[in-house]
mmCIF file of the N, C-alpha and C atoms, coordinates in Angstrom:
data_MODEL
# 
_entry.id   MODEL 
# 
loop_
_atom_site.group_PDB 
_atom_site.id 
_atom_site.type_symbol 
_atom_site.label_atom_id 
_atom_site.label_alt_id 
_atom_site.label_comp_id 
_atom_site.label_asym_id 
_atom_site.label_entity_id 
_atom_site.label_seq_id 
_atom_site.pdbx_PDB_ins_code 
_atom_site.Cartn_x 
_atom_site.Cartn_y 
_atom_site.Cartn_z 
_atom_site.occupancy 
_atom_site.B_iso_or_equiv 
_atom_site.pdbx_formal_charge 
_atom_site.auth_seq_id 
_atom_site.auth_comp_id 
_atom_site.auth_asym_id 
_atom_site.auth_atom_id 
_atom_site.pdbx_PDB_model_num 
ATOM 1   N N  . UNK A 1 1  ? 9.045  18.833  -18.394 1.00 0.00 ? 1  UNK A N  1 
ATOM 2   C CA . UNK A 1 1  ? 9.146  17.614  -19.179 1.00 0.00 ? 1  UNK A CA 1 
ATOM 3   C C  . UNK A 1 1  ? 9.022  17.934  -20.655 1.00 0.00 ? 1  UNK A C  1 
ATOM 4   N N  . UNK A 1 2  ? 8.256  18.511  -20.976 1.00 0.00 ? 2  UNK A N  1 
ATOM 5   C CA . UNK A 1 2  ? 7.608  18.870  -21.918 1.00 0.00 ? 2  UNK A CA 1 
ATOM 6   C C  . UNK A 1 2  ? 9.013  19.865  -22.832 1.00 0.00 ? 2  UNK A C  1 
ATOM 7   N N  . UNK A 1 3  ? 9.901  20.830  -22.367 1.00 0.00 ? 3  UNK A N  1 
ATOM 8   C CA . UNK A 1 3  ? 10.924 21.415  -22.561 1.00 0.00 ? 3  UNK A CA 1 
ATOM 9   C C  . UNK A 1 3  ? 12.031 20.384  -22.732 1.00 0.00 ? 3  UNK A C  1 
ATOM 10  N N  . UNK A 1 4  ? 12.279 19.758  -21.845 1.00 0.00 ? 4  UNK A N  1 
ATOM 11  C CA . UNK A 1 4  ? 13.094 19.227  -22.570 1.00 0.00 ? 4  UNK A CA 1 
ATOM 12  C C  . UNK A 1 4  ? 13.170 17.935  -23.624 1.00 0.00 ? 4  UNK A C  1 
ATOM 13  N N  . UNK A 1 5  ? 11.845 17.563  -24.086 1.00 0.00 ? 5  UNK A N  1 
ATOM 14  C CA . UNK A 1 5  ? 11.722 16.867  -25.116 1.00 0.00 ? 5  UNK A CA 1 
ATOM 15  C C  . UNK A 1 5  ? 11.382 17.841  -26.473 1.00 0.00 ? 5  UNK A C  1 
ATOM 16  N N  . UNK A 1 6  ? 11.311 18.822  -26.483 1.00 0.00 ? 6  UNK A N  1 
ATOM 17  C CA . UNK A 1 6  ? 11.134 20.084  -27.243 1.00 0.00 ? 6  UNK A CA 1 
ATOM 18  C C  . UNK A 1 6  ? 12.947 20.152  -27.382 1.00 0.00 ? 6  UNK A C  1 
ATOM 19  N N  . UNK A 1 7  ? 13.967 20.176  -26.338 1.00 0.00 ? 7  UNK A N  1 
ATOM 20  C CA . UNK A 1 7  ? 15.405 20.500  -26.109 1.00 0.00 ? 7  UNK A CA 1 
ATOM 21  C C  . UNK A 1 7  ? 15.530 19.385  -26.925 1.00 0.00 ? 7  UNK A C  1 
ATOM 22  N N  . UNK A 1 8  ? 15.305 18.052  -26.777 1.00 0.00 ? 8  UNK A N  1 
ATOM 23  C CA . UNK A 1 8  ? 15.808 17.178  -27.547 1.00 0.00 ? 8  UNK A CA 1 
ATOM 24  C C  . UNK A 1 8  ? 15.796 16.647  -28.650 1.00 0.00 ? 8  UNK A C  1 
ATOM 25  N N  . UNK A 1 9  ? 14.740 17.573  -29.340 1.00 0.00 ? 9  UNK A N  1 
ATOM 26  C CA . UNK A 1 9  ? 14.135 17.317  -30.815 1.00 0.00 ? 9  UNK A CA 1 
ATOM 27  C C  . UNK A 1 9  ? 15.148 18.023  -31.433 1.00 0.00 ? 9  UNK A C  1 
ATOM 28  N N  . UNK A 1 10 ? 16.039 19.233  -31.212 1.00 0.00 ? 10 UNK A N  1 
ATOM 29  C CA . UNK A 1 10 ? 16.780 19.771  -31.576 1.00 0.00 ? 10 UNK A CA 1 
ATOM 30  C C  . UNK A 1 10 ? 18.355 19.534  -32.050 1.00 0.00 ? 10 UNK A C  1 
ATOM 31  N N  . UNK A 1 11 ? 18.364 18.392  -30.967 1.00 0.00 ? 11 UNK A N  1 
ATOM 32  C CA . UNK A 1 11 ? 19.626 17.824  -31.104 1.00 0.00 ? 11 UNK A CA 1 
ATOM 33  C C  . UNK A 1 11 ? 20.136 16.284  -32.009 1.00 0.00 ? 11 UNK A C  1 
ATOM 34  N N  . UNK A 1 12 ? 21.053 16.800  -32.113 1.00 0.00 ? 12 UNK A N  1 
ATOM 35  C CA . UNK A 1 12 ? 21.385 15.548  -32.963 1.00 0.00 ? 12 UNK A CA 1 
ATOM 36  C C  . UNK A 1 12 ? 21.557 14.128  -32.436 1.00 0.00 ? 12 UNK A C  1 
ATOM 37  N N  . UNK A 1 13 ? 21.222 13.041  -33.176 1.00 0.00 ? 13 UNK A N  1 
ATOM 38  C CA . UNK A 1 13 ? 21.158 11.958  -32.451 1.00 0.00 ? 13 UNK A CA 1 
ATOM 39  C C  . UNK A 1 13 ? 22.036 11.534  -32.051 1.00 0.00 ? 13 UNK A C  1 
ATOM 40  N N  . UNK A 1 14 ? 23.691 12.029  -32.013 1.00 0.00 ? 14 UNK A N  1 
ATOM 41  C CA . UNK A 1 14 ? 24.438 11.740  -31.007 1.00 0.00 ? 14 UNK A CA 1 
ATOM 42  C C  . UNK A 1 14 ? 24.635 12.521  -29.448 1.00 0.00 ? 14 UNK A C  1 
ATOM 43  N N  . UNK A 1 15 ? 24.169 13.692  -29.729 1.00 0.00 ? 15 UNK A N  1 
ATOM 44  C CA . UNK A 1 15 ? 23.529 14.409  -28.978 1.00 0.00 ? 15 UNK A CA 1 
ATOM 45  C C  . UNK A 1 15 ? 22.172 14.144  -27.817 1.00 0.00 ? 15 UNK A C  1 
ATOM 46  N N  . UNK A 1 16 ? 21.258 13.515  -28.531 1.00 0.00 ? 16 UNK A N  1 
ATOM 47  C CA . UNK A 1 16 ? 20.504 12.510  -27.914 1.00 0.00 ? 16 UNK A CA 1 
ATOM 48  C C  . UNK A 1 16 ? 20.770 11.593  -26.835 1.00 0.00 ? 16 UNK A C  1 
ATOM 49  N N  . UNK A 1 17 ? 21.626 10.679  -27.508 1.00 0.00 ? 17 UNK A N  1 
ATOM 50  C CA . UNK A 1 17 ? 22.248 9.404   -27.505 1.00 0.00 ? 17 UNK A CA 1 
ATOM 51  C C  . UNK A 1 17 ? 22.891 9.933   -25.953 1.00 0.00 ? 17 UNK A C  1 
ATOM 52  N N  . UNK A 1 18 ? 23.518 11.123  -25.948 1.00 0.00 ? 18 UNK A N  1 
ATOM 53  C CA . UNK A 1 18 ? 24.625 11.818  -24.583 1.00 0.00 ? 18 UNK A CA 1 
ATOM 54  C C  . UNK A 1 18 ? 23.653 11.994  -23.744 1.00 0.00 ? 18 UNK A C  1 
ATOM 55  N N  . UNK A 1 19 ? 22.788 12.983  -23.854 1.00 0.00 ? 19 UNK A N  1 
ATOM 56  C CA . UNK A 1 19 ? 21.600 13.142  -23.077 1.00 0.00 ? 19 UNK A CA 1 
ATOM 57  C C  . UNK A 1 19 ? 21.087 12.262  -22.012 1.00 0.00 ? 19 UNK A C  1 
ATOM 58  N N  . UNK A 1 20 ? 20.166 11.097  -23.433 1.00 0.00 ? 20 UNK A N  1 
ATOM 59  C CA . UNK A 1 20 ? 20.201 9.696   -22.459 1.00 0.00 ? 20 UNK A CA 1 
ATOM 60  C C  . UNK A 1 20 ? 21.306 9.234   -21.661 1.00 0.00 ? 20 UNK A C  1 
ATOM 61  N N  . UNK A 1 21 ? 21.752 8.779   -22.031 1.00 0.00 ? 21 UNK A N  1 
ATOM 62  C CA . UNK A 1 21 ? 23.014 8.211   -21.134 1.00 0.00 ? 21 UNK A CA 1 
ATOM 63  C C  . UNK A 1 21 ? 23.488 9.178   -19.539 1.00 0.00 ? 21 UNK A C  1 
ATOM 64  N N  . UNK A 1 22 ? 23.771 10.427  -19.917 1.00 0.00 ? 22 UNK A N  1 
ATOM 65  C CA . UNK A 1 22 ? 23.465 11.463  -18.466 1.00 0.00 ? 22 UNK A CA 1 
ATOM 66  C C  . UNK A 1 22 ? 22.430 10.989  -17.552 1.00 0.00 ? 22 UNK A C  1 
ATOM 67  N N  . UNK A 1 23 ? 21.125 10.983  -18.537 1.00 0.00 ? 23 UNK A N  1 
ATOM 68  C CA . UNK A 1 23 ? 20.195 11.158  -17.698 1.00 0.00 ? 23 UNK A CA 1 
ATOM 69  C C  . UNK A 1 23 ? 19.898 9.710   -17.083 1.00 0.00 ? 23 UNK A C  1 
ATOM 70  N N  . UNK A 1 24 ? 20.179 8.529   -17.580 1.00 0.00 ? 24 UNK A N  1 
ATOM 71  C CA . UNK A 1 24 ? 20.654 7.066   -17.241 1.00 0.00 ? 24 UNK A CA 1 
ATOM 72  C C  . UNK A 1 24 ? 21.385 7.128   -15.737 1.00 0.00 ? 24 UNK A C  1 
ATOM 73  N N  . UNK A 1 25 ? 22.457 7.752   -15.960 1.00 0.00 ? 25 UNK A N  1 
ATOM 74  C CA . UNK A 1 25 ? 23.433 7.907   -15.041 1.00 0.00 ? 25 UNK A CA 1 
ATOM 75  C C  . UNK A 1 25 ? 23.232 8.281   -13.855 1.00 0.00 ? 25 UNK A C  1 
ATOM 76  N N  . UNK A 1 26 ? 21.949 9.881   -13.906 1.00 0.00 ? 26 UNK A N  1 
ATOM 77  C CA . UNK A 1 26 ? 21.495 10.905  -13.177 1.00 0.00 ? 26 UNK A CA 1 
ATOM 78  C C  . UNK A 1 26 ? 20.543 9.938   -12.742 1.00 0.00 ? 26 UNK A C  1 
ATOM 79  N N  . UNK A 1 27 ? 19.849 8.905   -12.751 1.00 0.00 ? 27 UNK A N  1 
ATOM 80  C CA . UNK A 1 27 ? 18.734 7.751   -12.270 1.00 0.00 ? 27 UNK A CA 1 
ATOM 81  C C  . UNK A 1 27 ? 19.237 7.072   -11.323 1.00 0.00 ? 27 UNK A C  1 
ATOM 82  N N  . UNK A 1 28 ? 20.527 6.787   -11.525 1.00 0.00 ? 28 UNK A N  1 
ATOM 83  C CA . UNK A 1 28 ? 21.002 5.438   -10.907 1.00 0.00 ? 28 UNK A CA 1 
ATOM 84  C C  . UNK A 1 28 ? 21.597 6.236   -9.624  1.00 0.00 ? 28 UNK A C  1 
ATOM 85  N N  . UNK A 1 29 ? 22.350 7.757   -10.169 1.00 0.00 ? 29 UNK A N  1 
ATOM 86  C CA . UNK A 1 29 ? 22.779 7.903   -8.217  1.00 0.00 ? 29 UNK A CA 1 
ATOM 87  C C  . UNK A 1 29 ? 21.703 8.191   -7.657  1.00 0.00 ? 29 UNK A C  1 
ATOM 88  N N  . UNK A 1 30 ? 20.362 8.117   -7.637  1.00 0.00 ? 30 UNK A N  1 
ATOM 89  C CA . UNK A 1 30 ? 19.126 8.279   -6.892  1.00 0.00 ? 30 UNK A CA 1 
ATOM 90  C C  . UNK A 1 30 ? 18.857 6.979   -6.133  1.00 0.00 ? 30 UNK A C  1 
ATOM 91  N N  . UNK A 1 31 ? 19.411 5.895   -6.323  1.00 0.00 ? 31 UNK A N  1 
ATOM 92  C CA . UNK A 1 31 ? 19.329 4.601   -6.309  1.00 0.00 ? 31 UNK A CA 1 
ATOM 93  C C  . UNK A 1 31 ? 19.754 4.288   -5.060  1.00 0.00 ? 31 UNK A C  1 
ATOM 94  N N  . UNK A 1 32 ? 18.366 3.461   -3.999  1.00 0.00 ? 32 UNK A N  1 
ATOM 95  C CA . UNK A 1 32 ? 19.386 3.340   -2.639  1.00 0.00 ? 32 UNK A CA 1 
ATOM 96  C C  . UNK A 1 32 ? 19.696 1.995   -2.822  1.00 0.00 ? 32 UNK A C  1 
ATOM 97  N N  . UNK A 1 33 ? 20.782 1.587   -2.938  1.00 0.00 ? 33 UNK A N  1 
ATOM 98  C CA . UNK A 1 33 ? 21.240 0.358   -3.059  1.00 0.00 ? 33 UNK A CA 1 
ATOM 99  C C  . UNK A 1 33 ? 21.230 -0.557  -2.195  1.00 0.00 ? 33 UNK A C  1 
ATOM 100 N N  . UNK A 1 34 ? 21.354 -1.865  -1.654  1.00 0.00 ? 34 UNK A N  1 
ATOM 101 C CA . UNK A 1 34 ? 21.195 -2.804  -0.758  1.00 0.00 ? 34 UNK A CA 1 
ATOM 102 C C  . UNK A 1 34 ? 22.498 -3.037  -0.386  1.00 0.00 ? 34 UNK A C  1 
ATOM 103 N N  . UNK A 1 35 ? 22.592 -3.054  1.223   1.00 0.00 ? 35 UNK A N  1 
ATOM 104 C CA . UNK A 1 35 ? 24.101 -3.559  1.757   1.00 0.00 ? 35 UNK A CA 1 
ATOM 105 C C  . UNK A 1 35 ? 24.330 -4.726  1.650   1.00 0.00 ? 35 UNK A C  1 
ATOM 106 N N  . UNK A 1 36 ? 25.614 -5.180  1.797   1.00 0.00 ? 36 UNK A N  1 
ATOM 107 C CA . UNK A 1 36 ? 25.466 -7.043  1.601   1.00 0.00 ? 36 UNK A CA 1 
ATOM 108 C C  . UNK A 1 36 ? 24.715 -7.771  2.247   1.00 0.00 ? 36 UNK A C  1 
ATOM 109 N N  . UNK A 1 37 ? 24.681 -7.332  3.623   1.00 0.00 ? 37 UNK A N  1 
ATOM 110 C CA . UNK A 1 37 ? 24.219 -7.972  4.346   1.00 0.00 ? 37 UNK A CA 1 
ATOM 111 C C  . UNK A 1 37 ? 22.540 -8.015  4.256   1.00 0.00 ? 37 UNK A C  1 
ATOM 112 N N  . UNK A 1 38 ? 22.156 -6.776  3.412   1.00 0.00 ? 38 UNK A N  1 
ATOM 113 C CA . UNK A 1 38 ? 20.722 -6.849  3.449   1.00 0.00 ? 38 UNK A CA 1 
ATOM 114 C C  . UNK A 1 38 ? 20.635 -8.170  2.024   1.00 0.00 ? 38 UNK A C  1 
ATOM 115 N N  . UNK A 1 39 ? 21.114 -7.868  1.108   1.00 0.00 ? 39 UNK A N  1 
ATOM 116 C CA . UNK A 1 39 ? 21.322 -8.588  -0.445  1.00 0.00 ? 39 UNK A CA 1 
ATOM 117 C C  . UNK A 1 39 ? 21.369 -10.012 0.193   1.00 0.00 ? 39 UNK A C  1 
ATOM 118 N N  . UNK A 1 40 ? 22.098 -10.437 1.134   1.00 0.00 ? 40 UNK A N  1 
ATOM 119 C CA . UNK A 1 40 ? 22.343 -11.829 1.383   1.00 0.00 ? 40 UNK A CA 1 
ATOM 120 C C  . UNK A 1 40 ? 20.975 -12.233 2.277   1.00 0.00 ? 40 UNK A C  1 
ATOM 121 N N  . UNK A 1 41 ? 20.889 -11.396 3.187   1.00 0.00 ? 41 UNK A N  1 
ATOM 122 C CA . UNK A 1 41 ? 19.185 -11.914 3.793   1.00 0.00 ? 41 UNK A CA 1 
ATOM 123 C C  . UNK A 1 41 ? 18.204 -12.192 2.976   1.00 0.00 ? 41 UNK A C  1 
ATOM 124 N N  . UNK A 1 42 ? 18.185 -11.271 1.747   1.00 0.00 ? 42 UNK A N  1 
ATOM 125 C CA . UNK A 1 42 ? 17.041 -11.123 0.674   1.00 0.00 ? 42 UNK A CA 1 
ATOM 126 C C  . UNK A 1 42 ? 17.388 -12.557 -0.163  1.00 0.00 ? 42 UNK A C  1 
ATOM 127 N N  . UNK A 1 43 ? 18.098 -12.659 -0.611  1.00 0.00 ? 43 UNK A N  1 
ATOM 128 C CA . UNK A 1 43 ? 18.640 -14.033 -1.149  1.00 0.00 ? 43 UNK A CA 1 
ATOM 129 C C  . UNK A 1 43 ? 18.363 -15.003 -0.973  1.00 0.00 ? 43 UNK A C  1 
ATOM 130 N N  . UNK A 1 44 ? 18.420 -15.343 0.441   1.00 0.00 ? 44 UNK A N  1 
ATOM 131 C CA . UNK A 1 44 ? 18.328 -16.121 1.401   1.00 0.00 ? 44 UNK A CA 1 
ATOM 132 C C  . UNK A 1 44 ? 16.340 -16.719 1.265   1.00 0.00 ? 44 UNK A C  1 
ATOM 133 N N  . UNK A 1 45 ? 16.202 -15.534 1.549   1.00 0.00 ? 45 UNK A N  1 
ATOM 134 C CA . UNK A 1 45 ? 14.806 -15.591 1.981   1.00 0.00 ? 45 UNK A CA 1 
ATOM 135 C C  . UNK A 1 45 ? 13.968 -15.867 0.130   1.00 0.00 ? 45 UNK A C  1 
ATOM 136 N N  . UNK A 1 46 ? 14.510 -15.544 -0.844  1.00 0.00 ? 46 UNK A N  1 
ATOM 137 C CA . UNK A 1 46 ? 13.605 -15.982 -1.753  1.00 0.00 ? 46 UNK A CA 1 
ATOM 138 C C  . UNK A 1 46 ? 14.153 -17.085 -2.192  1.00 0.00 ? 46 UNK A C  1 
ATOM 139 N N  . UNK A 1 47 ? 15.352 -17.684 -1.841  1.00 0.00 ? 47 UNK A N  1 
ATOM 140 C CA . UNK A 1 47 ? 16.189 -19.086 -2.204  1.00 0.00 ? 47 UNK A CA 1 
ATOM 141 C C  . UNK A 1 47 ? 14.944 -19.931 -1.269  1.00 0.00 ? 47 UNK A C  1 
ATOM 142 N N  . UNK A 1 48 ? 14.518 -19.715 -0.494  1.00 0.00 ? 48 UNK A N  1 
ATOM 143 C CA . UNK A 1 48 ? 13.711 -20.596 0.792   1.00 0.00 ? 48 UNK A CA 1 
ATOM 144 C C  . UNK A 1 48 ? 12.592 -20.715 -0.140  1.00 0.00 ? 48 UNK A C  1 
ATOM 145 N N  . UNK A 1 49 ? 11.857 -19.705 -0.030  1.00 0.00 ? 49 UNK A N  1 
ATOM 146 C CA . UNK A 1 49 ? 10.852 -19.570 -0.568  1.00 0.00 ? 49 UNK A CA 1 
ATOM 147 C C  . UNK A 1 49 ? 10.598 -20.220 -1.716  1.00 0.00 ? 49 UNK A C  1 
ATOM 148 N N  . UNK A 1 50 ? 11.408 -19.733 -2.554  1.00 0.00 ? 50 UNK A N  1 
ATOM 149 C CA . UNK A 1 50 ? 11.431 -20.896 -3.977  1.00 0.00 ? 50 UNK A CA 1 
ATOM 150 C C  . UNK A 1 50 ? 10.880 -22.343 -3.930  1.00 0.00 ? 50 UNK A C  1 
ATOM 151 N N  . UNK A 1 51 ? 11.987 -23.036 -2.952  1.00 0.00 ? 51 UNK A N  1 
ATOM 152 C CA . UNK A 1 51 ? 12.595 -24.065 -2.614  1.00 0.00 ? 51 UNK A CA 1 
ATOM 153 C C  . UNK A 1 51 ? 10.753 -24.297 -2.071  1.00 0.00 ? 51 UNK A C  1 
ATOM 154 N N  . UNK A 1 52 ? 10.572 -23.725 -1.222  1.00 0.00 ? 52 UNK A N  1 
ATOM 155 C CA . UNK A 1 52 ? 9.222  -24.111 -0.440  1.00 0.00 ? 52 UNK A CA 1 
ATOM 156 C C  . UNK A 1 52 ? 8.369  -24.355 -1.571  1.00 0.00 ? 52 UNK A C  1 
ATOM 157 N N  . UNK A 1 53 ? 8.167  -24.136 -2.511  1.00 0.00 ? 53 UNK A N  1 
ATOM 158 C CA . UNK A 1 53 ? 7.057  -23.691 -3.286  1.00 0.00 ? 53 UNK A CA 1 
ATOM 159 C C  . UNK A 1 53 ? 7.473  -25.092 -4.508  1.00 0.00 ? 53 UNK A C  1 
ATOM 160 N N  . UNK A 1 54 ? 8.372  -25.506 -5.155  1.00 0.00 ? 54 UNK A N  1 
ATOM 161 C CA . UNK A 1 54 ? 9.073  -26.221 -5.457  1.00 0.00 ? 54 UNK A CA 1 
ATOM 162 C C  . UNK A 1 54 ? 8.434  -27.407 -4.543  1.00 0.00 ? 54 UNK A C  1 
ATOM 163 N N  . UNK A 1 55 ? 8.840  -27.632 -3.792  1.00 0.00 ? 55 UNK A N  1 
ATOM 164 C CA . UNK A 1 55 ? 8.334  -29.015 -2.898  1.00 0.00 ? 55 UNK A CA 1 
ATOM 165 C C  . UNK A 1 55 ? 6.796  -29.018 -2.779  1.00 0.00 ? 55 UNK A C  1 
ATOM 166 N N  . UNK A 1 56 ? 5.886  -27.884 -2.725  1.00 0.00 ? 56 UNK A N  1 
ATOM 167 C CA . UNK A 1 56 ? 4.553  -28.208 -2.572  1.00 0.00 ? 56 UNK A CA 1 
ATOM 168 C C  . UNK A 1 56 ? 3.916  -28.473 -3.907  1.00 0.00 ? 56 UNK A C  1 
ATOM 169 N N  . UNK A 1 57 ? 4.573  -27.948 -5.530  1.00 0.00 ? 57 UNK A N  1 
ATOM 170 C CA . UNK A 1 57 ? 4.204  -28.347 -6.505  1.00 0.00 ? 57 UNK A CA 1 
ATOM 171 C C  . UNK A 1 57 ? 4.686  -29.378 -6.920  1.00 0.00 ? 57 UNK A C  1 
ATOM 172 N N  . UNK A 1 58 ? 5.639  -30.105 -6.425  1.00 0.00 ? 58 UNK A N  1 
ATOM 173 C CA . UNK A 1 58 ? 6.008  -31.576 -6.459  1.00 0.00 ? 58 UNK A CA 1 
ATOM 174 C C  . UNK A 1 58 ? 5.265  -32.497 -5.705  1.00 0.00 ? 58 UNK A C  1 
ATOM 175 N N  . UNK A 1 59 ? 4.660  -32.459 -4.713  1.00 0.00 ? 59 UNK A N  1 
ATOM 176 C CA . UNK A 1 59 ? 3.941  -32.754 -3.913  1.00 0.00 ? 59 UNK A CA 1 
ATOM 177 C C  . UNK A 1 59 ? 2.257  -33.193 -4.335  1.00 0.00 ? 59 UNK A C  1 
ATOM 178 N N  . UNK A 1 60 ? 2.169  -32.260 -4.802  1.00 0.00 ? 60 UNK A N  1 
ATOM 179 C CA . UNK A 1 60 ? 1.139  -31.610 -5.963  1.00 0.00 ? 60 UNK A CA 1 
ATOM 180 C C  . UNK A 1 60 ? 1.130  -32.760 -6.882  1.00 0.00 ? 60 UNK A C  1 
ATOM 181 N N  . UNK A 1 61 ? 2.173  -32.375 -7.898  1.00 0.00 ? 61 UNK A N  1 
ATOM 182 C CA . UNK A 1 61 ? 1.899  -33.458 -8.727  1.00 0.00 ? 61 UNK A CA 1 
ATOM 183 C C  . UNK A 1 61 ? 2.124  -34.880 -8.564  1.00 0.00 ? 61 UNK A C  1 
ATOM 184 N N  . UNK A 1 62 ? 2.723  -35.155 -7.742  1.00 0.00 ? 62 UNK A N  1 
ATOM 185 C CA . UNK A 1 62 ? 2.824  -36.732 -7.457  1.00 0.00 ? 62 UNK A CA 1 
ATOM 186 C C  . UNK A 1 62 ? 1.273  -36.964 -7.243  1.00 0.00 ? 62 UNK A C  1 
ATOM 187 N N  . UNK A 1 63 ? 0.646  -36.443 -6.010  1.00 0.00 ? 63 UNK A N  1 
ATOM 188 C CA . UNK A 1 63 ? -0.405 -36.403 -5.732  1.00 0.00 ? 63 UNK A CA 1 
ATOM 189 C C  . UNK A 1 63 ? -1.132 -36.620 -7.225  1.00 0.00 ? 63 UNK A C  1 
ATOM 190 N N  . UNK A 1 64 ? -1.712 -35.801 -7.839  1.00 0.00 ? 64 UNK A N  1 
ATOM 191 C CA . UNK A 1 64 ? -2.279 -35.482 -9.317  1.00 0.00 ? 64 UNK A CA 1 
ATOM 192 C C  . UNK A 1 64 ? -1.867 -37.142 -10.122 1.00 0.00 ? 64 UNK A C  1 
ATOM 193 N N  . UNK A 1 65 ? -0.549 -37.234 -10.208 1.00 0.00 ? 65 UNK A N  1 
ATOM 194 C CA . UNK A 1 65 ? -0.068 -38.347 -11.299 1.00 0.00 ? 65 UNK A CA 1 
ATOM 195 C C  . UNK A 1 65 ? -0.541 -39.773 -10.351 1.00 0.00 ? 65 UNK A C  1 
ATOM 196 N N  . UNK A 1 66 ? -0.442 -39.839 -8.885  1.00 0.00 ? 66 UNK A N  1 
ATOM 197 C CA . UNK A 1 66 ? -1.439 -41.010 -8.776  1.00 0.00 ? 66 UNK A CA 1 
ATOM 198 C C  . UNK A 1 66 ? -2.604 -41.401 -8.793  1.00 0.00 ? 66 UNK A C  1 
ATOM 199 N N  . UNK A 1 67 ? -3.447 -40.472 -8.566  1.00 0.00 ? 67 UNK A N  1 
ATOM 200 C CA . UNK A 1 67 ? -4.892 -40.073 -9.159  1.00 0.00 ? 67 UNK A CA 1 
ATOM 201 C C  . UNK A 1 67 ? -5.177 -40.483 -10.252 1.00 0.00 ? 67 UNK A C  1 
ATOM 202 N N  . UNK A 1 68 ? -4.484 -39.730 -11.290 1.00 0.00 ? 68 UNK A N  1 
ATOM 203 C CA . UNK A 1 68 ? -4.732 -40.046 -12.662 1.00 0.00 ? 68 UNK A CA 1 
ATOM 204 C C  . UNK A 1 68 ? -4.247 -41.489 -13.289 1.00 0.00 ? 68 UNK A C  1 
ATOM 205 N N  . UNK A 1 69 ? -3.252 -42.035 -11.859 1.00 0.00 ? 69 UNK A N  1 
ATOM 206 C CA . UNK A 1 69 ? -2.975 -43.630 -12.866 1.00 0.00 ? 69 UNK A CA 1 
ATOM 207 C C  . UNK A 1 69 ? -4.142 -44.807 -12.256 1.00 0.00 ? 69 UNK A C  1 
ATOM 208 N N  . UNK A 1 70 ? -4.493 -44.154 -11.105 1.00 0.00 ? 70 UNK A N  1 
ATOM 209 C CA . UNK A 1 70 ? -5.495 -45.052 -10.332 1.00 0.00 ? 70 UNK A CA 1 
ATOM 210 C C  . UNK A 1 70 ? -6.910 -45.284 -11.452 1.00 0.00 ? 70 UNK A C  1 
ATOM 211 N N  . UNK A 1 71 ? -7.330 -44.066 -11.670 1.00 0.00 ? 71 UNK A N  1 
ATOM 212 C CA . UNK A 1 71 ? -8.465 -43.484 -12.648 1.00 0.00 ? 71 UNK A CA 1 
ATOM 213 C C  . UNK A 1 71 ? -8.367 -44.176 -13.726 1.00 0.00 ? 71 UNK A C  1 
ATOM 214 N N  . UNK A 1 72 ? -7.789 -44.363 -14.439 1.00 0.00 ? 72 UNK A N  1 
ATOM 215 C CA . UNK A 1 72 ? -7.416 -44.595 -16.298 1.00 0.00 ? 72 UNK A CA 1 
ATOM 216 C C  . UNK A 1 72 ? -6.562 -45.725 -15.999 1.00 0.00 ? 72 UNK A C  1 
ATOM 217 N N  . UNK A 1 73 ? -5.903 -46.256 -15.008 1.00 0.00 ? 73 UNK A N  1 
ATOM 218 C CA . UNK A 1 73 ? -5.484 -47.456 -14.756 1.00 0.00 ? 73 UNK A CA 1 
ATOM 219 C C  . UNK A 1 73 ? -4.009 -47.675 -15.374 1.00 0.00 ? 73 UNK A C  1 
# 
């Protein structure tokens, strides 16, 4: 690690600039990507979830806002 930030002090900042970008590149094919079919389950499942969570803080506050009109009138 240490070498090649020593390698890169050397180079010019378009030189740099290439480096990064390689090494950007060299990140992403490491990358296990999601099949559609997994992407669409996952989707799926935090679209729900949302949605669930959404209705119990609506729920919530209705709750809360009649409270507070009962209270203070």
């Amino acid at each position: 690690m240490s070498e090649d930030l020593k390698e890169a002090e050397k180079l010019g900042p378009f030189a740099r600039l290439g480096l990064y970008y390689r090494q950007i590149v060299s990140e992403l094919r490491k990358v296990v990507w999601p099949t559609r079919n997994q992407l669409t389950t996952y989707t799926a499942v935090v679209l729900v979830f949302v949605s669930f969570v959404i209705a119990v803080v609506s729920v919530l506050d209705l709750i809360l806002t009649k409270i507070v009109f009962w209270v203070f009138g």
